[in-house]
KOLPA-685468 format. One record per residue: residue number from 1; z, x, y of N, C-alpha, C, O in turn. Coordinates in pm, 1 decimal. Layout:
! KOLPA-685468
+-----+----------+----------+----------+----------+----------+----------+----------+----------+----------+----------+----------+----------+
: seq :     n.pz :     n.px :     n.py :    ca.pz :    ca.px :    ca.py :     c.pz :     c.px :     c.py :     o.pz :     o.px :     o.py :
+-----+----------+----------+----------+----------+----------+----------+----------+----------+----------+----------+----------+----------+
: NUM :        Z :        X :        Y :        Z :        X :        Y :        Z :        X :        Y :        Z :        X :        Y :
...
+-----+----------+----------+----------+----------+----------+----------+----------+----------+----------+----------+----------+----------+
END
This chain:
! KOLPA-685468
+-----+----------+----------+----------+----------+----------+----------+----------+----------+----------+----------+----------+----------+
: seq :     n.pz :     n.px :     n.py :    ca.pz :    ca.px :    ca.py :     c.pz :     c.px :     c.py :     o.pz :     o.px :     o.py :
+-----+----------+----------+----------+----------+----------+----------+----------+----------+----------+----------+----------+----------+
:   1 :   -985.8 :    770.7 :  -1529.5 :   -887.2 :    834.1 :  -1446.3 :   -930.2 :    973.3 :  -1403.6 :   -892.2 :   1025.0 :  -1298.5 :
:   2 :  -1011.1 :   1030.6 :  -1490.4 :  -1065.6 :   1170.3 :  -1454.9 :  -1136.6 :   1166.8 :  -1291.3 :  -1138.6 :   1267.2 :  -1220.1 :
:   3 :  -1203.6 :   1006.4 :  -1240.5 :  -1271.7 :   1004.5 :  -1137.0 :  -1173.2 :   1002.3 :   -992.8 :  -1200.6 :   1043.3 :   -880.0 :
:   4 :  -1042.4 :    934.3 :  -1048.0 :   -944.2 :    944.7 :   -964.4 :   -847.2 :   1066.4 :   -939.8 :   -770.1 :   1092.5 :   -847.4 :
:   5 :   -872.0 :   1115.7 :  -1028.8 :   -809.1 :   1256.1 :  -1033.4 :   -908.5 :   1339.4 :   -937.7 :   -864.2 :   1401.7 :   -841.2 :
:   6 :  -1025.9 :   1337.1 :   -965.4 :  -1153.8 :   1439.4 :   -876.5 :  -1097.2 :   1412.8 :   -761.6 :  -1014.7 :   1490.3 :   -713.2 :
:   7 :  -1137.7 :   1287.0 :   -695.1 :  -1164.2 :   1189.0 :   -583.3 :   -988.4 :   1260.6 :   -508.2 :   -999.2 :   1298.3 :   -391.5 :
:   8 :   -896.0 :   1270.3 :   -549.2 :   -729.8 :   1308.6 :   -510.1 :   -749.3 :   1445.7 :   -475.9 :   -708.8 :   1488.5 :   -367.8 :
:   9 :   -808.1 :   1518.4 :   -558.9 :   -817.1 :   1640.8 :   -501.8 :   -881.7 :   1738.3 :   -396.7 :   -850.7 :   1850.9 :   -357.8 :
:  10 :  -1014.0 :   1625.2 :   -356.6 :  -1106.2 :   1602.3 :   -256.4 :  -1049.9 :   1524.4 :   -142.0 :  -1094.6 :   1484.5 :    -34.4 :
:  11 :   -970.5 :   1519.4 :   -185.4 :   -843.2 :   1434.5 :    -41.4 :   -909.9 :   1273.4 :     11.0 :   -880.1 :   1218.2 :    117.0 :
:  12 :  -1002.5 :   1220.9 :    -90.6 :  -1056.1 :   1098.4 :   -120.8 :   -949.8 :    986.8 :    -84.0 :   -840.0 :    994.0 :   -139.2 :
:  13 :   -966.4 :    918.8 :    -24.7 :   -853.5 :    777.2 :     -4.7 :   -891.5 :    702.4 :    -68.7 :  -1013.9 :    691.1 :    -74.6 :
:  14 :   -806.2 :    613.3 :   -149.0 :   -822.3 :    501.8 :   -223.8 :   -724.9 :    461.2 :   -308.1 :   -632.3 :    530.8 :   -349.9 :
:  15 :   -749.9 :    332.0 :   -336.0 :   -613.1 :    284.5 :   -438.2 :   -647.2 :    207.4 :   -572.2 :   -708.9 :    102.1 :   -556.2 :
:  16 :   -622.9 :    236.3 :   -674.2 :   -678.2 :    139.3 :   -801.3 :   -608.9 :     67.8 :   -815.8 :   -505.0 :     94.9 :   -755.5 :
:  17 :   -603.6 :    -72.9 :   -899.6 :   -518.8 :   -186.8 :   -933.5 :   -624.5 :   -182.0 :  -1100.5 :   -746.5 :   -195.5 :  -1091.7 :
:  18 :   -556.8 :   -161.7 :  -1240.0 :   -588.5 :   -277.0 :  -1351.8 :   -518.3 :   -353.4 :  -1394.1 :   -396.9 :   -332.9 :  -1395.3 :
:  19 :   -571.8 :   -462.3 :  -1440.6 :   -516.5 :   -592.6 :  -1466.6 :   -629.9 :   -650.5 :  -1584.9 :   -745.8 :   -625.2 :  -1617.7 :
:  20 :   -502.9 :   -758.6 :  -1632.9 :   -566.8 :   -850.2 :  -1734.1 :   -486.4 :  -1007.8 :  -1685.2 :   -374.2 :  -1033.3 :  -1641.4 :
:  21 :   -605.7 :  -1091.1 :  -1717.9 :   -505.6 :  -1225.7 :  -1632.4 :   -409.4 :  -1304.9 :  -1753.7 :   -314.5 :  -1379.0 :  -1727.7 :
:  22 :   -459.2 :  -1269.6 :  -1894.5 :   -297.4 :  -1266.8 :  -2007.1 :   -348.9 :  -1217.9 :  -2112.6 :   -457.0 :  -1160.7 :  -2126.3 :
:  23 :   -249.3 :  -1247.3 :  -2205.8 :   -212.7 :  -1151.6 :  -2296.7 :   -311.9 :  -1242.3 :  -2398.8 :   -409.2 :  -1301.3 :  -2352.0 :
:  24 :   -274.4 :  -1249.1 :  -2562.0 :   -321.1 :  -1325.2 :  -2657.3 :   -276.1 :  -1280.3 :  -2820.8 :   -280.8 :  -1174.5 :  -2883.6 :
:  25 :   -246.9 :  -1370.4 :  -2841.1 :   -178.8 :  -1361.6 :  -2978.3 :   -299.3 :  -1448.9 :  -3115.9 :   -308.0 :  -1571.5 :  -3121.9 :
:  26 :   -360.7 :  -1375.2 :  -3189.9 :   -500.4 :  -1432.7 :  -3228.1 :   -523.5 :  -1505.8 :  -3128.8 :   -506.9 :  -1482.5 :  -3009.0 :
:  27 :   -591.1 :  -1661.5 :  -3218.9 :   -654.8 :  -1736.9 :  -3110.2 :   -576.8 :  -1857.6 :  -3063.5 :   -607.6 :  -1976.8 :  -3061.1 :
:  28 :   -441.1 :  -1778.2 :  -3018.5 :   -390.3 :  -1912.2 :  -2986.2 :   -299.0 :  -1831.6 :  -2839.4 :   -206.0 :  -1753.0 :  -2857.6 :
:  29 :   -329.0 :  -1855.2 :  -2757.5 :   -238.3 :  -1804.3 :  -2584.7 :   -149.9 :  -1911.8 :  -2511.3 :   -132.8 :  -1890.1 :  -2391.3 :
:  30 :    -86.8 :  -2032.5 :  -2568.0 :    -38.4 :  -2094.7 :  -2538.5 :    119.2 :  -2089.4 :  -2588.7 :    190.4 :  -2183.6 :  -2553.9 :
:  31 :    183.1 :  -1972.8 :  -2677.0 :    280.8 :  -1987.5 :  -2704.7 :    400.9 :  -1889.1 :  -2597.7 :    371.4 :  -1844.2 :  -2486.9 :
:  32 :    501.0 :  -1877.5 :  -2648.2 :    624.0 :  -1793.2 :  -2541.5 :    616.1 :  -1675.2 :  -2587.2 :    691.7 :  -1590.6 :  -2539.6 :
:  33 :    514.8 :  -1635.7 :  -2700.2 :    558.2 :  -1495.1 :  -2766.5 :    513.0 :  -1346.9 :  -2641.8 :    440.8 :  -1368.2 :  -2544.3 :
:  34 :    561.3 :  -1231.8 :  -2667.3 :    582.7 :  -1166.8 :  -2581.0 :    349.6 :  -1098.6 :  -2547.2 :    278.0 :  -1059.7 :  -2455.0 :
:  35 :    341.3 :  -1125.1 :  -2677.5 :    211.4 :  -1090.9 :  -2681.1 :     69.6 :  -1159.6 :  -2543.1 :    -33.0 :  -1118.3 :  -2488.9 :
:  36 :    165.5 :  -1295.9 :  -2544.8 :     31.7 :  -1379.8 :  -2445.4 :    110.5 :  -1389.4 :  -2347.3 :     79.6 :  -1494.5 :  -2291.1 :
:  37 :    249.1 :  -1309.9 :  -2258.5 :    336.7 :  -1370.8 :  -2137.5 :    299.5 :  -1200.9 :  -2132.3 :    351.5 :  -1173.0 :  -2024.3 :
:  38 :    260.6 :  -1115.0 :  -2166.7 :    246.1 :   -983.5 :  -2136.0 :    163.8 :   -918.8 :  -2059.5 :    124.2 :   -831.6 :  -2136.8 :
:  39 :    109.5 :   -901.1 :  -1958.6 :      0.7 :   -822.3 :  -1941.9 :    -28.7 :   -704.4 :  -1882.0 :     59.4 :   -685.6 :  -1798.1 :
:  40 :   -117.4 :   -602.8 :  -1881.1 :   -117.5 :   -501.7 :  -1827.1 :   -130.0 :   -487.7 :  -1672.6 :   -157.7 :   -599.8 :  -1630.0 :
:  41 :   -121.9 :   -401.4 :  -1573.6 :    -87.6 :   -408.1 :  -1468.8 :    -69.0 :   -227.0 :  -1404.3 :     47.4 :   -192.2 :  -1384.7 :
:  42 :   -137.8 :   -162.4 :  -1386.1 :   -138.1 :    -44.5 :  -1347.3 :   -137.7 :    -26.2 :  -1193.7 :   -166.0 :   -127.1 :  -1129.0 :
:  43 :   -119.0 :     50.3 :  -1147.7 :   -174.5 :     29.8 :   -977.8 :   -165.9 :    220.5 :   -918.7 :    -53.0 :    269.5 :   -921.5 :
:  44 :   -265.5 :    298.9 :   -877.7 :   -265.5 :    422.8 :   -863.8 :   -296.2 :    407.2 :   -691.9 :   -338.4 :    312.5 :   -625.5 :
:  45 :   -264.7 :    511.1 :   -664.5 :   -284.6 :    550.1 :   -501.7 :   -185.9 :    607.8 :   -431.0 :    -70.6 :    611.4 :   -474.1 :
:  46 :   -219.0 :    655.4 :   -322.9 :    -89.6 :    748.6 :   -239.6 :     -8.7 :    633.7 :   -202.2 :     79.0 :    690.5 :   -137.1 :
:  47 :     16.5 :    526.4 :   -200.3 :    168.7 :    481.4 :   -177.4 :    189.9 :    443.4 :   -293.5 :    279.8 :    366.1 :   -260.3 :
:  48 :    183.1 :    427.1 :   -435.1 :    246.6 :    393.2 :   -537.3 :    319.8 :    483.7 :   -598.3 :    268.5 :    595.3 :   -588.7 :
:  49 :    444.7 :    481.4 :   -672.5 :    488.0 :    519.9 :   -720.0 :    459.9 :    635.2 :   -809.3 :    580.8 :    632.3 :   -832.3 :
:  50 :    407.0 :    756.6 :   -898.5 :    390.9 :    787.5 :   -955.9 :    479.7 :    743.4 :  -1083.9 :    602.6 :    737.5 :  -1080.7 :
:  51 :    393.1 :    710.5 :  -1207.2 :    479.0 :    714.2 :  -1351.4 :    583.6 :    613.9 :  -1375.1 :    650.8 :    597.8 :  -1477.0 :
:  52 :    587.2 :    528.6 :  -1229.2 :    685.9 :    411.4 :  -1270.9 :    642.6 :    310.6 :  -1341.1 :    521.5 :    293.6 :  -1355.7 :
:  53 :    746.4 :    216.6 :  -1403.3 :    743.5 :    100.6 :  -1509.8 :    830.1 :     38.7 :  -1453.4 :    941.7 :     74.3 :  -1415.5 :
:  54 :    764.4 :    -82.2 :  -1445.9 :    842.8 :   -194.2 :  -1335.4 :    906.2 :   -288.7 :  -1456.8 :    856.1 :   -333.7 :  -1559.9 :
:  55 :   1057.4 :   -300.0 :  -1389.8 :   1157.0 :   -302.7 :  -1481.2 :   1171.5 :   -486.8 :  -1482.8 :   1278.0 :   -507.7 :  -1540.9 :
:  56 :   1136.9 :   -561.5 :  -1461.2 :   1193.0 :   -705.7 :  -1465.7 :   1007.2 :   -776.3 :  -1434.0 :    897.9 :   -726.6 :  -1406.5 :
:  57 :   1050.2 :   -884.6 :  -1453.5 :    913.1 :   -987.1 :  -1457.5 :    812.6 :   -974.7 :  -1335.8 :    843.5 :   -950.4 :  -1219.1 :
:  58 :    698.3 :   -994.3 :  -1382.0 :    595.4 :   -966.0 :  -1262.8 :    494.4 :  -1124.8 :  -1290.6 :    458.8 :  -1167.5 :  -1400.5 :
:  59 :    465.1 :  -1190.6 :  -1147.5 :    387.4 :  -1305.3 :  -1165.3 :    251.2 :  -1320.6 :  -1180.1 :    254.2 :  -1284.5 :  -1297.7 :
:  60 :    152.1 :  -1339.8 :  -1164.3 :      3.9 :  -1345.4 :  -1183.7 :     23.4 :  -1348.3 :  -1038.3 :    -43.9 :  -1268.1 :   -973.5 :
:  61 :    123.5 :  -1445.8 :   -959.7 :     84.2 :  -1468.8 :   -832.3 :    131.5 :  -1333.1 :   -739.5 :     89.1 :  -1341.4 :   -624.2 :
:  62 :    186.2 :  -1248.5 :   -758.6 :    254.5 :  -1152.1 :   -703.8 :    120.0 :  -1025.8 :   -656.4 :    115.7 :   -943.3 :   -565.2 :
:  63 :     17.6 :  -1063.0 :   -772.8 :    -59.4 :   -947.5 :   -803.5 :   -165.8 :   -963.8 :   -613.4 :   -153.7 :   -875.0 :   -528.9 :
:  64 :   -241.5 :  -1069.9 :   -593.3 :   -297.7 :  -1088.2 :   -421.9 :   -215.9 :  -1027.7 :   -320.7 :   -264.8 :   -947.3 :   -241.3 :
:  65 :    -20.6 :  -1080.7 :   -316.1 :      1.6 :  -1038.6 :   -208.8 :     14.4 :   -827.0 :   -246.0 :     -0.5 :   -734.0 :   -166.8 :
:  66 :     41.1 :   -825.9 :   -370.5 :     46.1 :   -669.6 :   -366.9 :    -90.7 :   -608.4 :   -329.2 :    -80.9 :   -517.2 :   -247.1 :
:  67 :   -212.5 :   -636.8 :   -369.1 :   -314.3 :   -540.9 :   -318.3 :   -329.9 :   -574.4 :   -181.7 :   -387.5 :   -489.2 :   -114.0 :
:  68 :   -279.5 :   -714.0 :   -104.3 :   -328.9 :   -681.5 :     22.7 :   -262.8 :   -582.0 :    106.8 :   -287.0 :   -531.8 :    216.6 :
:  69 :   -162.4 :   -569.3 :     10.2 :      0.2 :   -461.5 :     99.3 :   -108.7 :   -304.7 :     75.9 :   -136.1 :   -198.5 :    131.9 :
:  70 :   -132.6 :   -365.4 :    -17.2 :   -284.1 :   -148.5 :    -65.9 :   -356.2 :   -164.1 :     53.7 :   -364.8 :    -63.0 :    123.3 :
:  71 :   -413.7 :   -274.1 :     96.8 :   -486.0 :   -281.1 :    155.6 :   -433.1 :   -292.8 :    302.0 :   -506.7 :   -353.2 :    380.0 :
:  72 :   -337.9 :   -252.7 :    340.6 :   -279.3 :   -270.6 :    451.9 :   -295.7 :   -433.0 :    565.8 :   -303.9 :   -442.5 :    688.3 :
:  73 :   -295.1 :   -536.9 :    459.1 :   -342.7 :   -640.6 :    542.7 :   -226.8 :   -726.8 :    508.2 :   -174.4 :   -689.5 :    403.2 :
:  74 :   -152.4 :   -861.8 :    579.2 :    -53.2 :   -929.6 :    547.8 :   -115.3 :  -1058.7 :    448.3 :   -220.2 :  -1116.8 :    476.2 :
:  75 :    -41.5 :  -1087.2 :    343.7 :   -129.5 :  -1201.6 :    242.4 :   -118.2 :  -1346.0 :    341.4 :    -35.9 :  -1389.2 :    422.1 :
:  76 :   -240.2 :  -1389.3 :    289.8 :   -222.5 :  -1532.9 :    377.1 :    -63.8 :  -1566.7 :    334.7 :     20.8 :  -1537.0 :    250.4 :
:  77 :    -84.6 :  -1652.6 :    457.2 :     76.5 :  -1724.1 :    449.9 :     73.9 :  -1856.0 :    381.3 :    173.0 :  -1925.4 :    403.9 :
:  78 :    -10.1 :  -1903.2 :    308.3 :    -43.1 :  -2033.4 :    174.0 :     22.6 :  -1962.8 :     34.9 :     87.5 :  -2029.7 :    -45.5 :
:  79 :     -6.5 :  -1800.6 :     15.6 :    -23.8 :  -1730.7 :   -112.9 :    142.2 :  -1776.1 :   -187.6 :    229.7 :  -1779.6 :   -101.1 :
:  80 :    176.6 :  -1798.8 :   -285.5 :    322.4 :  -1836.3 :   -266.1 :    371.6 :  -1688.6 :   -408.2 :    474.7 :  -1681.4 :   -475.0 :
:  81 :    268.1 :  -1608.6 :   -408.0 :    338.4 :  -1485.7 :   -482.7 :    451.5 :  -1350.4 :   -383.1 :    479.1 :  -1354.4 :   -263.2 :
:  82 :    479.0 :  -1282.8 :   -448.3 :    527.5 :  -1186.6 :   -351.4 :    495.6 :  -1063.8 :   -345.2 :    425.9 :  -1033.4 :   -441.9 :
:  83 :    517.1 :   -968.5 :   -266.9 :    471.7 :   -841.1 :   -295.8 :    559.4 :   -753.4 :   -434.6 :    681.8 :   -762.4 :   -444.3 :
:  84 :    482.6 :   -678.1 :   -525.9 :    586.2 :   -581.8 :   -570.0 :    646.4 :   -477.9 :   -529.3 :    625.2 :   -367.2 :   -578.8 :
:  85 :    740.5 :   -501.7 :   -421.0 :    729.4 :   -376.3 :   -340.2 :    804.3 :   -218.6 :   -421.9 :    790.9 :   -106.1 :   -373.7 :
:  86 :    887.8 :   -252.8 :   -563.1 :    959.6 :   -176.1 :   -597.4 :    849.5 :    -21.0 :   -647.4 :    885.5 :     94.6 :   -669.9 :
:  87 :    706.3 :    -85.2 :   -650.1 :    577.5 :    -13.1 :   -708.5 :    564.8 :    102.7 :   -612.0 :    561.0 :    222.3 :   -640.7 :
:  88 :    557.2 :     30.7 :   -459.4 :    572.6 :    135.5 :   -367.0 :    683.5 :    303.4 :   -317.0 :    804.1 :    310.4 :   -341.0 :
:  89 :    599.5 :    420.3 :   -245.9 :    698.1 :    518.7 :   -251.3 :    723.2 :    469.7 :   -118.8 :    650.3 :    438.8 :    -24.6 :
:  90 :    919.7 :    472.2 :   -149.7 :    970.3 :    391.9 :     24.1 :    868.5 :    510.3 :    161.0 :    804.6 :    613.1 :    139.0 :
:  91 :    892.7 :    439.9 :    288.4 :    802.9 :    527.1 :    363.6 :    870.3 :    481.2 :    514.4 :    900.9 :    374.0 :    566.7 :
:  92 :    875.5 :    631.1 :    554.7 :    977.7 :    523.3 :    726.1 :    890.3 :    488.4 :    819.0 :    928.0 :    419.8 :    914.1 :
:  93 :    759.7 :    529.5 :    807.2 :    696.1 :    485.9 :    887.1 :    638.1 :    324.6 :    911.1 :    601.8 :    278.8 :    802.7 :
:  94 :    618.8 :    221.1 :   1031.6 :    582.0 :    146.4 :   1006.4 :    425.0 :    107.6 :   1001.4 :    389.8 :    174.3 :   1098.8 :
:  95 :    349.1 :     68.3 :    972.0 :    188.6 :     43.5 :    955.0 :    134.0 :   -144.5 :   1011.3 :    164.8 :   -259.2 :    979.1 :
:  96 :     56.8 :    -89.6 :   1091.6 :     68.7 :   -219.4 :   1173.2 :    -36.4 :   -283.3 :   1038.8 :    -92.8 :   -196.9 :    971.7 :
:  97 :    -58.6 :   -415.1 :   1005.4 :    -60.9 :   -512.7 :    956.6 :   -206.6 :   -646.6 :    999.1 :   -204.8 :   -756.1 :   1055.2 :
:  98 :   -288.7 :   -583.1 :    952.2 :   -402.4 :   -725.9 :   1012.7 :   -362.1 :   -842.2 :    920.2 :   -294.6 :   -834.3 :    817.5 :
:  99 :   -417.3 :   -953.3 :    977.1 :   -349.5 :  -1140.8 :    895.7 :   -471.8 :  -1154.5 :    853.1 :   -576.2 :  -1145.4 :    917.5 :
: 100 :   -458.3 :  -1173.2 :    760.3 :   -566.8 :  -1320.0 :    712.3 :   -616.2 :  -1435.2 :    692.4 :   -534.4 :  -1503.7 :    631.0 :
: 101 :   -757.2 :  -1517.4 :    725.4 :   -698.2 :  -1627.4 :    764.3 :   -707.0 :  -1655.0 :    883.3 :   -653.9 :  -1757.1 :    927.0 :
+-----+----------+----------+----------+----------+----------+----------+----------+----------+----------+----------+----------+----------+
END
């Protein structure tokens, strides 16, 4: 984070996403416990939120259409996740949108 911190103050554009694709409870990831349905999920950049914690369930599938929204591009229209948009700082401006696909 120290590189994203430099890179912000240098008026650097960019957006980070970390992720893990699940959780694991020893060697067994097939149960309901909160340990293997858990995973991490960070996302930094000038439209995210600062310091928020997203309050209700997030999908594996949600995670494509959100970076293409970083990425200012619309998710294919097959993707059947959604954006997280609550991650975002609201903004009145609108931003035109390339498709993919």
């Amino acid at each position: 984070m120290d590189a994203a911190k430099t890179a912000d103050k240098k008026g650097t554009c960019f957006n980070l996403v970390v992720l893990s694709d699940h959780g694991g409870c020893g060697q067994h990831h097939n149960t309901g416990h909160p340990d293997v349905l858990t995973i991490p999920f960070i996302a930094y950049g000038k439209p995210v939120r600062k310091g928020y914690r997203l309050a209700g369930p997030v999908s594996i599938l949600d995670i494509a259409p959100t970076i293409a929204k970083l990425m200012d591009i619309l998710p294919h229209p097959e993707w059947q996740g959604r954006v997280i948009s609550d991650i975002f700082v609201p903004c009145s401006r609108k931003v035109p949108m390339m498709r993919l696909g």
